[in-house]
N, C-alpha and C positions, 0 to 999 in steps of 0.2 A: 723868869719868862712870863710876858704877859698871858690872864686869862685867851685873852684872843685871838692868840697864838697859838693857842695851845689846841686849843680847840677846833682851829685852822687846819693845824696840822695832822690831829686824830683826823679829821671828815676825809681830808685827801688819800692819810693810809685805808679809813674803811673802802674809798674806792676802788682800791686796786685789787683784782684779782690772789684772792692767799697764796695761791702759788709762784706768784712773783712779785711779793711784795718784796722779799729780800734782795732780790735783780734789781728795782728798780731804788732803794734804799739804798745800795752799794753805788746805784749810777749819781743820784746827788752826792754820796760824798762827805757828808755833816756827821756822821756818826762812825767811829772808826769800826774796824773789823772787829778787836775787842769786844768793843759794847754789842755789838749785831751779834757775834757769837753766845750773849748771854740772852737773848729772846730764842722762846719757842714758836718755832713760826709753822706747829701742828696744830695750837691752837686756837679759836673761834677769832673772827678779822676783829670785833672789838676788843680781846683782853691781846692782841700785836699791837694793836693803838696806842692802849692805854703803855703798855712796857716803851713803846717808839717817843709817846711825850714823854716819861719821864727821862729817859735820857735825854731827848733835847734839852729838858729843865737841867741840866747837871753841866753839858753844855752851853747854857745861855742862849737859844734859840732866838733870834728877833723876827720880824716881818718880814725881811729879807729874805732870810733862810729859807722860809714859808713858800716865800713866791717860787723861789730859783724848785723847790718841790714841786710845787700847782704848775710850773712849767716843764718839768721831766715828764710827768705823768699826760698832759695834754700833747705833748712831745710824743710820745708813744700810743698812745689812744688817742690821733687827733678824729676819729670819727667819732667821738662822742660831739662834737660840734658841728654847725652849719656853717660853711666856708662860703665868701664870697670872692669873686677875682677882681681886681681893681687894676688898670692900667695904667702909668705915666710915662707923660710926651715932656720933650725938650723943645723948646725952638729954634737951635740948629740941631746940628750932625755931629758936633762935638763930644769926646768923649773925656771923661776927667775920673781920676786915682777918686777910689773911695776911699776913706778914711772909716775907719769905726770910731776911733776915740770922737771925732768930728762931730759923725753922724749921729750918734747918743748924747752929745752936749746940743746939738741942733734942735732936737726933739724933744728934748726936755726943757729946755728952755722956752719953744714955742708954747708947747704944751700947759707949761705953770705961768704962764704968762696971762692965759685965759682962763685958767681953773688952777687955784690955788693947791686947794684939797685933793691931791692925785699922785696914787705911786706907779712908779715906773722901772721894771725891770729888765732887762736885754738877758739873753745867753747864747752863745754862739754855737749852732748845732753843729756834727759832723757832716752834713747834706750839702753842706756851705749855705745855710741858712740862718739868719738873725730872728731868732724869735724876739718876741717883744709883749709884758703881759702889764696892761693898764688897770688898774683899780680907779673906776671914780668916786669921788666924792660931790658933795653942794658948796655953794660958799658957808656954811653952817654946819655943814658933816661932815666925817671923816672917812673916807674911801673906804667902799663897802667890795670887802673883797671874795663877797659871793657870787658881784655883778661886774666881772671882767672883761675887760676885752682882749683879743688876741690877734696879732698882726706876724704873718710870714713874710720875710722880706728875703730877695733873694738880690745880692748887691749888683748883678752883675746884668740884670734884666730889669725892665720896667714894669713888671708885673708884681704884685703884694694881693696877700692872703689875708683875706680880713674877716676874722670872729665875732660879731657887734656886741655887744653889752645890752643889756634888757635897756637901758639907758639910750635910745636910737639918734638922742639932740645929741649926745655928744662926736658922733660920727661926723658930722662936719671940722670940728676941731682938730678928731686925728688926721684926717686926710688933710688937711692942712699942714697937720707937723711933719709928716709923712714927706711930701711936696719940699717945703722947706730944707727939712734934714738931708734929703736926696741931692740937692739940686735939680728938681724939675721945674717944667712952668705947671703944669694942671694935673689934674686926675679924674679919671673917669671911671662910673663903674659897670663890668662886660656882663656880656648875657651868662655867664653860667653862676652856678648855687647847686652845694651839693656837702652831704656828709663824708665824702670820700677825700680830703686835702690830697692823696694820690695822684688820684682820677683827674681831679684838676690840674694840678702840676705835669701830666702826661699831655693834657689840652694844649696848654699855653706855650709848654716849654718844645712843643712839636716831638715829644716823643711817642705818640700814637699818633699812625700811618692808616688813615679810611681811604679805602679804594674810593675814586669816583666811578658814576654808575656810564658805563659806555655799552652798555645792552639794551637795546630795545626789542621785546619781545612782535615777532610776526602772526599774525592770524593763520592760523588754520586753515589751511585746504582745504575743499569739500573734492572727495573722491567715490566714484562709485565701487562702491566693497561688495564682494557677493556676501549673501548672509550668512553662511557658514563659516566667512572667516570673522564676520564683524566681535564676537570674543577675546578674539588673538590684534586685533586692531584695536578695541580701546583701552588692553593690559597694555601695549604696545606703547600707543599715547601717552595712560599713565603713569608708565616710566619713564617717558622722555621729558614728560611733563615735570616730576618730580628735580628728575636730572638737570633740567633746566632753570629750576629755582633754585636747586643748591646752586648752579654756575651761578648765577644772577646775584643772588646774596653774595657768595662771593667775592663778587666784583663789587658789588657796592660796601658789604661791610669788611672783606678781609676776612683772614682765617683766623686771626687771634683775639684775645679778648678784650673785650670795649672799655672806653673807660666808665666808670659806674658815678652817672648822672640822674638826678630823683625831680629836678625840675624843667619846666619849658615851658616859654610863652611868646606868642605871634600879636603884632598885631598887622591885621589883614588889611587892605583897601581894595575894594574892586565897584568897579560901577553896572548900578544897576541897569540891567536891561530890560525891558519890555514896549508895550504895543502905545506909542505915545497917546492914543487915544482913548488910555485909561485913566491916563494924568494921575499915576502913583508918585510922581515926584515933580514938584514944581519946577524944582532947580537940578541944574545938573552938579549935582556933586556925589562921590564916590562913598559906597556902602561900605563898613567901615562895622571887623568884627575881630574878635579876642577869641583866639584858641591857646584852651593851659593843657599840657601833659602834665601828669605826678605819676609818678612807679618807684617802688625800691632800687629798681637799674632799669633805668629808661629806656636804653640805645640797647640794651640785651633783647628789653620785650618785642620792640621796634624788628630787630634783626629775627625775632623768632613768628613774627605773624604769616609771610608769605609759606615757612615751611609747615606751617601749624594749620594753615587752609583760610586763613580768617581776614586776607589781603591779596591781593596782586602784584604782582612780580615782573619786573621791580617797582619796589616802592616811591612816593611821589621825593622828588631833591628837596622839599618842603622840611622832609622828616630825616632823611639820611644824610642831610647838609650840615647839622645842627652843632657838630664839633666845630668842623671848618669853619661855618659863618660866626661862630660865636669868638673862635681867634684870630680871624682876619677880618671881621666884621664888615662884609660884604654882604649889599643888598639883593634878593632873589628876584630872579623876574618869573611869575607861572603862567602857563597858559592859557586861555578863558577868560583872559581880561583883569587877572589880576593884579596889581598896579603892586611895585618894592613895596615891601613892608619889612618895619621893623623887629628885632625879636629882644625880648627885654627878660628880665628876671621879674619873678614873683614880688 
């Protein structure tokens, strides 16, 4: 077995949690029960490594082996990466038998067609999803299989999950192969980004259901209270006050949990107003500004402001739209003169 190999495959077992290194060892397959039964898997994740290569070396392990590993393990930990979602269009309406055997000869072919130096692995999940893990190389190097790429493809939709490689020029070429291999005509890429491949896949695939916001909160009354009861009237109010924010959140987020989104970005257009007599703007054209959100779980923090006191209720469609608009990609109108704008990924 080669050094490189070997080596490959220590680093991927030190990643995995000791406690289910032999779970996920059993799920590739490459080592029978035998050998697994002769590792102690009580002991320290480097001396499981070292005992996991040398039976590969007894088995002949090659680069292959390696990968279809680097792909079990990203398979089951895919939030150790940044996922992007990427869309494709057809130019009819027609619908056509996927092939796999096709579709893998399609992609590799395009693929080595513009980079020589490049390996390429599929394995077909139980999600009914096609993973797919790209190693580049230069025309001068040998595919460096520290800086991979990763592609979720689901055959049956036009949406693909895409992991970029440190390597960002090469991302044109896969979408390309991607296009090809599919039968599509384009591809484009949507507003979300996020360490959750779940959370995304719940987005696109419409399996999270956000209320839209059909409440519009009304002003408050002004009543004359005698002062003896004004105590009992504003515990009164901020109960119903409360009450009414959880209804309100409600309606706009739903009662279940969000999907777990870490990025967001607008860009704005609105036109400037003021007193022409100031002449702040020669010309008339529209002010024109970027708002980025970043959180561990965006749509959670979003959903916890009105009841936390630190917002109003309900929140602007600007912020509570951002699943919907990002999967049906539909332009917002706000009011005050704000002109569609786009919402784009970081």
């Amino acid at each position: 077995m080669d050094e490189t190999v070997a080596e490959y495959i220590r680093r991927t077992v030190v990643k995995i949690p000791r406690g289910e290194i032999k779970t996920v060892l059993q799920k590739w397959g490459f080592l029978s029960e035998t050998q697994l039964q002769t590792i102690n898997f009580n002991q320290i994740k480097e001396n499981i490594s070292q005992d996991v290569v040398q039976l590969c070396e007894e088995n002949s392990a090659d680069i292959k082996q390696a990968a279809v590993l680097d792909i079990i393990y990203n398979h089951i930990y895919p939030n150790k990466r940044v996922w992007s979602v990427y869309q494709m269009n057809k130019t009819g309406e027609e619908t056509e038998f996927f092939d796999l055997t096709d579709f893998k000869k399609k992609f590799k072919r395009r693929l080595r067609s513009a980079l020589k130096n490049v390996t390429i692995n599929f394995r077909e999940c139980e999600d009914n999803a096609i993973w797919i893990r790209i190693a580049w190389g230069t025309p001068y190097t040998k595919p460096n299989q520290y800086k991979t790429s990763y592609v979720v493809y689901h055959s049956q939709t036009p949406y693909v999950f895409i992991s970029a490689s440190v390597l960002k020029s090469n991302l044109p070429l896969l979408c390309q192969a991607l296009v090809v291999a599919s039968n599509y005509h384009d591809i484009r890429e949507m507003e979300l980004r996020s360490h959750s491949l779940n959370s995304l896949k719940d987005i696109v695939f419409k399996r999270y259901s956000q209320n839209f916001q059909t409440y519009y909160p009304r002003p408050l009354q002004e009543r004359n209270v005698a002062p003896e009861s004004a105590d009992l009237r504003i515990i009164q109010e901020n109960r119903n006050e409360k009450e009414r924010i959880q209804r309100v959140n409600w309606e706009v987020f739903g009662d279940g949990p969000q999907p777990k989104l870490e990025f967001a970005q607008y860009k704005l257009e609105t036109m400037f107003k003021s007193d022409p007599k100031m002449k702040v703007l020669d010309k008339k054209e529209p002010f024109r500004c970027l708002v980025k959100f970043s959180s561990p779980h965006l749509l959670e923090s979003l959903k916890s402001l009105a009841p936390a006191g630190m917002a109003d209720a309900p929140l602007s469609p600007l912020l509570t739209c951002i699943p919907q608009k990002a999967r049906n990609y539909f332009k917002i109108r706000e009011k005050k003169g704000l002109f569609p704008g786009s919402f784009v990924s970081p």
